[in-house]
DSSP file (Angstrom, degrees, kcal/mol; ACC not computed):
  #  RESIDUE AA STRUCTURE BP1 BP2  ACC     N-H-->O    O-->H-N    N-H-->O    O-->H-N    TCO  KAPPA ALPHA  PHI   PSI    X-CA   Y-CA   Z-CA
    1    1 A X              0   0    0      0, 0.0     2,-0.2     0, 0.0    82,-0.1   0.000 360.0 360.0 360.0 126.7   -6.4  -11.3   -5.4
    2    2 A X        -     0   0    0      1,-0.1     3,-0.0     2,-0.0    84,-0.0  -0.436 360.0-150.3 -78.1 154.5   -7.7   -9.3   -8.0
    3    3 A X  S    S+     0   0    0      1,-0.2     2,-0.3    -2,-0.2    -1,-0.1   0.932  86.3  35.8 -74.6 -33.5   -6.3   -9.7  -11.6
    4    4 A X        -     0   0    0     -3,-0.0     2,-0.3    86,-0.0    -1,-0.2  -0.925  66.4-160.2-119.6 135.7   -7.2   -6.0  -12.4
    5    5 A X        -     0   0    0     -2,-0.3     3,-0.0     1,-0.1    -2,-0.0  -0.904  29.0-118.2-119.7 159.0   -7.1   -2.5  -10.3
    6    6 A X     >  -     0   0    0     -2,-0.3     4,-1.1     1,-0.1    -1,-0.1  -0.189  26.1-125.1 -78.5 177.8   -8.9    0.5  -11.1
    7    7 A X  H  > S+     0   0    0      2,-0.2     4,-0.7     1,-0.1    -1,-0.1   0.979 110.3  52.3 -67.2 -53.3   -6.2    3.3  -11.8
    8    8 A X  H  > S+     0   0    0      2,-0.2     4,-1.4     1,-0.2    -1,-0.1   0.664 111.6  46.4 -85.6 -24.5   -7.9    5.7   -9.2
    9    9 A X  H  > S+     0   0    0      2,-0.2     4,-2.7     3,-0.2     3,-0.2   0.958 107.1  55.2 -68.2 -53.6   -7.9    3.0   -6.3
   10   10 A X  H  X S+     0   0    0     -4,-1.1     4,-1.5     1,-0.2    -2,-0.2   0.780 108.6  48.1 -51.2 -28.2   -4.6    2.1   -6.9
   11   11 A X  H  X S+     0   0    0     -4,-0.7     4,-3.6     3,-0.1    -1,-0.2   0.942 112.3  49.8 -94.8 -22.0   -3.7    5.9   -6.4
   12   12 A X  H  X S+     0   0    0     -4,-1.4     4,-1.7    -3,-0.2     3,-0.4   0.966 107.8  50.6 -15.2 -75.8   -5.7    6.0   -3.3
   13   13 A X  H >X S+     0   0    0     -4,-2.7     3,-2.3     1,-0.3     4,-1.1   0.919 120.6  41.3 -66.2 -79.6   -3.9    2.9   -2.0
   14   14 A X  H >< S+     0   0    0     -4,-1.5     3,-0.7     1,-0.2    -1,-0.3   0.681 110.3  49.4   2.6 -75.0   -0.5    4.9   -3.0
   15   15 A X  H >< S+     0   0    0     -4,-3.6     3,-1.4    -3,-0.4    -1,-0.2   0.764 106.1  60.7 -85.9  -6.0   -1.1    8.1   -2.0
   16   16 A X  H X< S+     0   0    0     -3,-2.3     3,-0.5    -4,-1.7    -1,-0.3   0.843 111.4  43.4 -66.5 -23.2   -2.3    6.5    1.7
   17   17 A X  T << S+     0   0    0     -4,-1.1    -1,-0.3    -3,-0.7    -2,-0.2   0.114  90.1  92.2 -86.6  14.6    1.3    5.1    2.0
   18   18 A X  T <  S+     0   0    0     -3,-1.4     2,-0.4    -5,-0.2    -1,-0.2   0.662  75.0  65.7 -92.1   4.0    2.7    8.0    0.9
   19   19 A X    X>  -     0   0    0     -3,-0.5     3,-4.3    -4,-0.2     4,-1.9  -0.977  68.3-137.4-111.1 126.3    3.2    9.6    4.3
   20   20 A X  H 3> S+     0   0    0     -2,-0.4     4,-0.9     1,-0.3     5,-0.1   0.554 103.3  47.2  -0.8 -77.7    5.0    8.8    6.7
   21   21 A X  H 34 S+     0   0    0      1,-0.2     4,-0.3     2,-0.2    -1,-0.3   0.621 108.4  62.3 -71.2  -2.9    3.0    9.3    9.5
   22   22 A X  H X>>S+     0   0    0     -3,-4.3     3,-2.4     2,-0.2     4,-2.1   0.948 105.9  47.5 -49.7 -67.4    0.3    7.3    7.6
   23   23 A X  H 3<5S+     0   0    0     -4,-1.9     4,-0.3     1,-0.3    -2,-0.2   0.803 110.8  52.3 -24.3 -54.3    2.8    4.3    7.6
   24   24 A X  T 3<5S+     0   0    0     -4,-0.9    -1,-0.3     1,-0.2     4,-0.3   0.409 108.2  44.0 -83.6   1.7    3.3    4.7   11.1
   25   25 A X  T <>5S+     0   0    0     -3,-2.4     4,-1.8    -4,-0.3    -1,-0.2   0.573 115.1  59.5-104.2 -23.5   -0.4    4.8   12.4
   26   26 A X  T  <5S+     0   0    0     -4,-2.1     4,-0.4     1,-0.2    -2,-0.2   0.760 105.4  43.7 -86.1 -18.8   -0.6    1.7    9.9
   27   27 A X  T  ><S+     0   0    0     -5,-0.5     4,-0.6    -4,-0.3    -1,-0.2   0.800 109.3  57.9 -90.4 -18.7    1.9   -0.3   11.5
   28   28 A X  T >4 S+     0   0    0     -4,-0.3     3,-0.7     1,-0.2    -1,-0.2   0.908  95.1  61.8 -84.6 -25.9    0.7    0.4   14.6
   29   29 A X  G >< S+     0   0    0     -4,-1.8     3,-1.1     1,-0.2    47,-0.3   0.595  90.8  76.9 -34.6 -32.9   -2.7   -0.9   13.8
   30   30 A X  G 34 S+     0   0    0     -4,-0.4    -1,-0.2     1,-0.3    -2,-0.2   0.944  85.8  58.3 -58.5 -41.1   -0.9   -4.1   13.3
   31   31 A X  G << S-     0   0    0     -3,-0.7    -1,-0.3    -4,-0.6     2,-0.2   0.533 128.0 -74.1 -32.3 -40.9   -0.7   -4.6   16.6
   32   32 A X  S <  S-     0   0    0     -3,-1.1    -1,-0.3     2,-0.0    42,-0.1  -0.710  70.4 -43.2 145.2 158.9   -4.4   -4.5   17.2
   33   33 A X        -     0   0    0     -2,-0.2     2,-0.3    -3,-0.1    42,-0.2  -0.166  51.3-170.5 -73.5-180.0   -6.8   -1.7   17.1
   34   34 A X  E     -A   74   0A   0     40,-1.7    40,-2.0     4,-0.0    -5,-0.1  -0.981  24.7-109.6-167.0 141.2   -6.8    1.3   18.4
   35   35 A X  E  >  -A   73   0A   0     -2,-0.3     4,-3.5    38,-0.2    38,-0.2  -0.025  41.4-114.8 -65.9 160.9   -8.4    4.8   19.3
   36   36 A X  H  > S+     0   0    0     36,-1.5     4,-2.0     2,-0.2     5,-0.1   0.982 120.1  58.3 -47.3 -57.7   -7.5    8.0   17.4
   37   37 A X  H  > S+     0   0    0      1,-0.3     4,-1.5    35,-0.3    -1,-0.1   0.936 105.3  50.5 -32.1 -48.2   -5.9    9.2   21.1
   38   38 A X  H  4 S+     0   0    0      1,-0.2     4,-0.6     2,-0.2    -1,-0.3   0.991 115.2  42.3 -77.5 -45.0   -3.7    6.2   20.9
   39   39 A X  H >< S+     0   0    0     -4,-3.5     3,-0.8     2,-0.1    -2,-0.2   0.883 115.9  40.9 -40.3 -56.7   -2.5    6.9   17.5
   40   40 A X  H >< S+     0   0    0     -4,-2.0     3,-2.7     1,-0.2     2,-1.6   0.992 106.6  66.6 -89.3 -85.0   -1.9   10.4   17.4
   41   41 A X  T 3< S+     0   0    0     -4,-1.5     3,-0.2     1,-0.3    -1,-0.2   0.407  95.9  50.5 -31.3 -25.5   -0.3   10.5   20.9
   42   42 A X  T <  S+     0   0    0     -2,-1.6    -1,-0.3    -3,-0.8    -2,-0.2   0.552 113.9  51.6 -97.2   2.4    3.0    8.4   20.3
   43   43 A X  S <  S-     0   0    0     -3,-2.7    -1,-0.3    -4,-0.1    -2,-0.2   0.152 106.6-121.7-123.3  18.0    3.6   10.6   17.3
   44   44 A X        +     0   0    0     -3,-0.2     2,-0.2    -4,-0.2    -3,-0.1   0.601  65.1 132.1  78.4  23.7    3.3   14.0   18.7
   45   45 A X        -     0   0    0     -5,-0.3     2,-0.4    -6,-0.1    -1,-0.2  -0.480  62.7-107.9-104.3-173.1    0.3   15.3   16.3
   46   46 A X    >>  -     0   0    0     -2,-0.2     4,-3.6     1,-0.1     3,-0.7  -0.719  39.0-115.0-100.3 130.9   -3.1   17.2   17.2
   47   47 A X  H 3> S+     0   0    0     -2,-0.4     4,-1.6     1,-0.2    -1,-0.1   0.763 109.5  69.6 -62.9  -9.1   -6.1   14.5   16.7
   48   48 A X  H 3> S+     0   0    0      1,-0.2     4,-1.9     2,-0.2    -1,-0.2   0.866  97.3  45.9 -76.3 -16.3   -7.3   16.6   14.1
   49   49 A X  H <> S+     0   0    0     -3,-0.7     4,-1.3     2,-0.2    -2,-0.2   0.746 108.6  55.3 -75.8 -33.2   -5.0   15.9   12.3
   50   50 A X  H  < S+     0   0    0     -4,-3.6    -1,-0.2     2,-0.2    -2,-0.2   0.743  97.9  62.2 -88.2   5.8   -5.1   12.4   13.0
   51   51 A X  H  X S+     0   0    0     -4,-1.6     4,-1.1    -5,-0.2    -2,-0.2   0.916  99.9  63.1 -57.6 -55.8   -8.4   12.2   12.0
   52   52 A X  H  X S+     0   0    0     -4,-1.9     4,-1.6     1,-0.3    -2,-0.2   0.643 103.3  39.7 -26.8 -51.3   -7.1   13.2    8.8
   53   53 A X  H  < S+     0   0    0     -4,-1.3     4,-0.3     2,-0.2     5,-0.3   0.009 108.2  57.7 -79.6  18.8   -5.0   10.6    8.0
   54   54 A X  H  > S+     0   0    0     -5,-0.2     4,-1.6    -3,-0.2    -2,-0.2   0.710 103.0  60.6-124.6 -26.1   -7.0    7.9    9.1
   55   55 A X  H  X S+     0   0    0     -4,-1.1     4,-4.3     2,-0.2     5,-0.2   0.933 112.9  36.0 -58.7 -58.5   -9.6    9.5    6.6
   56   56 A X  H  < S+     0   0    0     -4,-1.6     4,-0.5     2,-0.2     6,-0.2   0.955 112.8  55.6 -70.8 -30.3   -7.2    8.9    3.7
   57   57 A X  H >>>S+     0   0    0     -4,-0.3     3,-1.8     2,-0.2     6,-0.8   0.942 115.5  48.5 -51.3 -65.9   -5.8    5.3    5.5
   58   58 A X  H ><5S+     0   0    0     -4,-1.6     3,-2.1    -5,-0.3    -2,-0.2   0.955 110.8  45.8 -48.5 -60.7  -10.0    4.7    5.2
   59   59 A X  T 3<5S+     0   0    0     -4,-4.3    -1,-0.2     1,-0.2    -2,-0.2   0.573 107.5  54.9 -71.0   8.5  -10.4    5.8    1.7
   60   60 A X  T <45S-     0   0    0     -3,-1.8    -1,-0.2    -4,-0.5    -2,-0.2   0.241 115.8-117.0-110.3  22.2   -7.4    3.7    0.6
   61   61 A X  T <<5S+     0   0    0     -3,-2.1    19,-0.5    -4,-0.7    18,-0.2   0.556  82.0 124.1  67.1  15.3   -9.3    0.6    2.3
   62   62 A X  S   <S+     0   0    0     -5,-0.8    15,-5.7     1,-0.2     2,-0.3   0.820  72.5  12.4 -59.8 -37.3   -6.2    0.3    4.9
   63   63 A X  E     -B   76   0B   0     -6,-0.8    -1,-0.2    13,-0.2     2,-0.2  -0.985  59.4-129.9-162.7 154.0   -8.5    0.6    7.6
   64   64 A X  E     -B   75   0B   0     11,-3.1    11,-1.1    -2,-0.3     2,-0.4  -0.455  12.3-156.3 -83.1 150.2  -11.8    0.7    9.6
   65   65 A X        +     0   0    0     -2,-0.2     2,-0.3     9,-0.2     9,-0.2  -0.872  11.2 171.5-133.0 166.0  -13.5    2.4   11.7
   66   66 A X        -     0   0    0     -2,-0.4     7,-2.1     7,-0.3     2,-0.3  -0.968  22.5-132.8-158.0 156.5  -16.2    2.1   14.4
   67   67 A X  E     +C   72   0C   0     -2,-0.3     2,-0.3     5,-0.2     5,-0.3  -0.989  18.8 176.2-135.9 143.5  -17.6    4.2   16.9
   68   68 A X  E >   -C   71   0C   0      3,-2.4     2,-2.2    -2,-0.3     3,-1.1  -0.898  68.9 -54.9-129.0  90.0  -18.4    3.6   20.5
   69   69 A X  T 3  S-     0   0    0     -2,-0.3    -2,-0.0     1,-0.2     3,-0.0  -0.409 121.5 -20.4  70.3 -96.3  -19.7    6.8   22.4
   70   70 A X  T 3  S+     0   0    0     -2,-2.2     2,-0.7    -3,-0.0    -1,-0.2   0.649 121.4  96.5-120.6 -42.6  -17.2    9.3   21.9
   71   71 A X  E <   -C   68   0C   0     -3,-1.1    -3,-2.4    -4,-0.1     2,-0.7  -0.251  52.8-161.9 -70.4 121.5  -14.5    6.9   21.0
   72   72 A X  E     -C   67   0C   0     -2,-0.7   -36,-1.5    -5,-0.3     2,-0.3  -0.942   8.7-169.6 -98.2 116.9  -13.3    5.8   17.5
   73   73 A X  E     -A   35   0A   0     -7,-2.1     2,-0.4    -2,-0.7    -7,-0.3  -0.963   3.4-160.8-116.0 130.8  -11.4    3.0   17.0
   74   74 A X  E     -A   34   0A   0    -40,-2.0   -40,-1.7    -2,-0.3     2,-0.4  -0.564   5.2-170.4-103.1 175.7   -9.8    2.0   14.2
   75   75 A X  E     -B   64   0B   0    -11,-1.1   -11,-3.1    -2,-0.4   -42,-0.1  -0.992  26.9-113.1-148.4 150.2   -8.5   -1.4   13.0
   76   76 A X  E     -B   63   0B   0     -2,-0.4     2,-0.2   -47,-0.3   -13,-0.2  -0.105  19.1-153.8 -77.7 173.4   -6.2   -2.3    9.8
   77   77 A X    >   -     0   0    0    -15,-5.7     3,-3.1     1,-0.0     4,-0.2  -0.731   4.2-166.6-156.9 100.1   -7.6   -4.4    6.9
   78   78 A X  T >  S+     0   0    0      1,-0.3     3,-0.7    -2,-0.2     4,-0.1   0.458  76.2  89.3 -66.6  13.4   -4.9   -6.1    5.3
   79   79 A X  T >> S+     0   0    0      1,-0.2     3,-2.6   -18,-0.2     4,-1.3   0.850  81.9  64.2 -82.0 -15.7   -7.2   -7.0    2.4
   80   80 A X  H <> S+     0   0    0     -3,-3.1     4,-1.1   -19,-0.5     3,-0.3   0.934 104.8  51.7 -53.8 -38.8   -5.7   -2.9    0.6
   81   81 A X  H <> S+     0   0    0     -3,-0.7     4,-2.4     1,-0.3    -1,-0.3   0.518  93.4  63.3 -96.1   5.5   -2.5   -4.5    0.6
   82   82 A X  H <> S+     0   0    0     -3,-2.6     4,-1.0     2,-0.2    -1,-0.3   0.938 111.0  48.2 -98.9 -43.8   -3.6   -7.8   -1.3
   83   83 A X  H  < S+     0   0    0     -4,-1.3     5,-0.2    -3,-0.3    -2,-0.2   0.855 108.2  44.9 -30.4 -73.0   -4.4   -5.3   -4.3
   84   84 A X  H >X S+     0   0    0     -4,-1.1     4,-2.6     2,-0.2     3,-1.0   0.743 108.9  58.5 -60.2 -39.5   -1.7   -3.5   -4.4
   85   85 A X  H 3< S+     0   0    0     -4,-2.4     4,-0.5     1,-0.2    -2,-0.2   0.714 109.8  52.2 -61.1 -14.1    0.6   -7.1   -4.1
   86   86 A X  T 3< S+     0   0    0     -4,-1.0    -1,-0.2     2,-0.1    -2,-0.2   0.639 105.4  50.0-104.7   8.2   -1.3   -8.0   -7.4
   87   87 A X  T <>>S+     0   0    0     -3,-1.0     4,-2.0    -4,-0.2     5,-0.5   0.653 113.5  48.6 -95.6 -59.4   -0.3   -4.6   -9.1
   88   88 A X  H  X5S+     0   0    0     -4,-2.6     4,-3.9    -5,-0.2     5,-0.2   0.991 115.1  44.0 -46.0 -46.4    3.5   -5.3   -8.2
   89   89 A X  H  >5S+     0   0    0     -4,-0.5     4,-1.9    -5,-0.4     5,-0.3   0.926 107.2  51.5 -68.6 -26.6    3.4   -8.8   -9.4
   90   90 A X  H  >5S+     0   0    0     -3,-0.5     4,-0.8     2,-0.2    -1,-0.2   0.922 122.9  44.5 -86.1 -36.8    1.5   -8.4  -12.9
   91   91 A X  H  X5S+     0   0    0     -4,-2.0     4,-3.4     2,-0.2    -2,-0.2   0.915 110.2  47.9 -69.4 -50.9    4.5   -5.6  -13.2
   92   92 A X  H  X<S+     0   0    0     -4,-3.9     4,-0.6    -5,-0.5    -2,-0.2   0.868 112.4  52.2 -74.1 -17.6    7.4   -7.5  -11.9
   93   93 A X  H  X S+     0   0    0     -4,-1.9     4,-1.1    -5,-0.2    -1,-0.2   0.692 109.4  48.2 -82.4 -16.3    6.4  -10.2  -14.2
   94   94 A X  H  X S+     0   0    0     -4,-0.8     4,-1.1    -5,-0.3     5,-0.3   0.938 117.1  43.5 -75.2 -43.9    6.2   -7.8  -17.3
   95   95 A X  H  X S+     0   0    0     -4,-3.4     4,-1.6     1,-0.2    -1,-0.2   0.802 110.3  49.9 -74.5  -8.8    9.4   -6.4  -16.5
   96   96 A X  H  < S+     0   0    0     -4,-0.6     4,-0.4     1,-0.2    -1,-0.2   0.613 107.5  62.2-108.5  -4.1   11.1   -9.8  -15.7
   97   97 A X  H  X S+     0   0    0     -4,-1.1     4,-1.8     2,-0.2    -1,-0.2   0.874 103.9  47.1 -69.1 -35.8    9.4  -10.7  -19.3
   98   98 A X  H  X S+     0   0    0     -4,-1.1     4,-2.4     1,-0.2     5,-0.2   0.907 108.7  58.3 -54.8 -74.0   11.8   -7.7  -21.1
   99   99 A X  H  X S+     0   0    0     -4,-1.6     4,-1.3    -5,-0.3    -1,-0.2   0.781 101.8  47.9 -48.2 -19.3   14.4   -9.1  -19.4
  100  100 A X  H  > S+     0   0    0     -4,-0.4     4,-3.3     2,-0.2     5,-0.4   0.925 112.9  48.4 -65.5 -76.9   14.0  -12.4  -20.8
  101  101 A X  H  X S+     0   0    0     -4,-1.8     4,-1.6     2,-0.2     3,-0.3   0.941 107.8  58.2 -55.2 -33.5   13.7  -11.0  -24.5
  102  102 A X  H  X S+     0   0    0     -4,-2.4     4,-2.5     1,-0.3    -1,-0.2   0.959 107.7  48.6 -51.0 -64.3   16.8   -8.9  -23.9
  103  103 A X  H  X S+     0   0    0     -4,-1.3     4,-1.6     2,-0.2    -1,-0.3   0.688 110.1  42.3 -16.4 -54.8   18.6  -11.9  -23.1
  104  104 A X  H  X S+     0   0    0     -4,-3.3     4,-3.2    -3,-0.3     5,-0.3   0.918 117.9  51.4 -91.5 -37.4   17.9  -14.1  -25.7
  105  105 A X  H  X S+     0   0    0     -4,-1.6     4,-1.0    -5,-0.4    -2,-0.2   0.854 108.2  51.6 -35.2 -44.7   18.3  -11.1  -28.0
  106  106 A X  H >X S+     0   0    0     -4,-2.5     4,-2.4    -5,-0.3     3,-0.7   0.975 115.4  43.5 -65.0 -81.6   21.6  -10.4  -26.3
  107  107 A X  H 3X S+     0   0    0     -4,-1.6     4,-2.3     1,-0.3     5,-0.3   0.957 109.0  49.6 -28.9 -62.9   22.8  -14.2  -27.0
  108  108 A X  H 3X S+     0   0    0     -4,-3.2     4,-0.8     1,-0.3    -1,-0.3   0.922 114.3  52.7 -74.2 -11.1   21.7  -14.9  -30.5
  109  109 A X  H X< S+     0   0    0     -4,-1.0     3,-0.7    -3,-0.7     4,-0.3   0.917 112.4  43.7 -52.8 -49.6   23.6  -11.5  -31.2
  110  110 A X  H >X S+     0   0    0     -4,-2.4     3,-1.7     1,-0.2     4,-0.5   0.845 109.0  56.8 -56.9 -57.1   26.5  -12.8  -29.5
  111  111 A X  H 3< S+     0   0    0     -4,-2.3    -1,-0.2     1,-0.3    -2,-0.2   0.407 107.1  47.0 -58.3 -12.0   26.2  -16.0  -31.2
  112  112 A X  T << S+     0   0    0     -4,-0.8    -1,-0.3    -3,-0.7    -2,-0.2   0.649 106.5  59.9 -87.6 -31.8   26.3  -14.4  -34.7
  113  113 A X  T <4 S+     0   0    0     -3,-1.7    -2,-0.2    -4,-0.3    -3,-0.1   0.731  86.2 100.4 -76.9 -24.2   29.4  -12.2  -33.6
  114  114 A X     <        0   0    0     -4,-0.5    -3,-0.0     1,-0.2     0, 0.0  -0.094 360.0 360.0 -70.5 159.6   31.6  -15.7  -32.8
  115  115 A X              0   0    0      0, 0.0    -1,-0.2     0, 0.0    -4,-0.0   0.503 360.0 360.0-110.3 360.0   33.8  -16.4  -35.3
């Protein structure tokens, strides 16, 4: 996992999970790959439009693409999310570090207060 992400991947990786039907084209990739057709179809949008979002799902490193004739298929690449787990963690341990010092702050206060 890397220790550090750059600001502007990290809002990439974001703003590709930040729609919905992103999500859902990503989860369906989980499954296995899959053509634009088969994406877009089970979610009622126009394939240019799912070209679209499979362009920002690419530039947030979610997924790949290859082309075979006429067909695109894309497949997920779980390595975007290994990124993003090492930005949550370096954060949830800074916050669960303020929680600490509040705590023992909170105590020796209390412990002064006792009579």
């Amino acid at each position: 996992m890397p220790t550090r992400i750059e600001p502007a991947q990290l809002d990439r990786l974001f703003f590709a999970l930040s729609d919905a039907t992103r999500r859902d084209m990503l989860a369906r990739l989980g499954s296995g790959p899959a053509s634009v057709s088969e994406l877009a179809e089970p979610l009622g949008i126009a394939l240019p439009s799912a070209v679209k979002h499979l362009a920002v799902l690419e530039q947030g490193g979610f997924v790949a693409s290859r082309k075979s004739g006429r067909v695109r298929t894309y497949q997920a690449d779980p390595a975007a999310l290994d990124a993003m787990q090492a930005w949550v963690e370096r954060h949830k341990a800074m916050l669960h570090a303020q929680f600490d010092r509040l705590d023992a702050y909170l105590k020796t206060r209390e412990e002064k207060t006792r009579p």
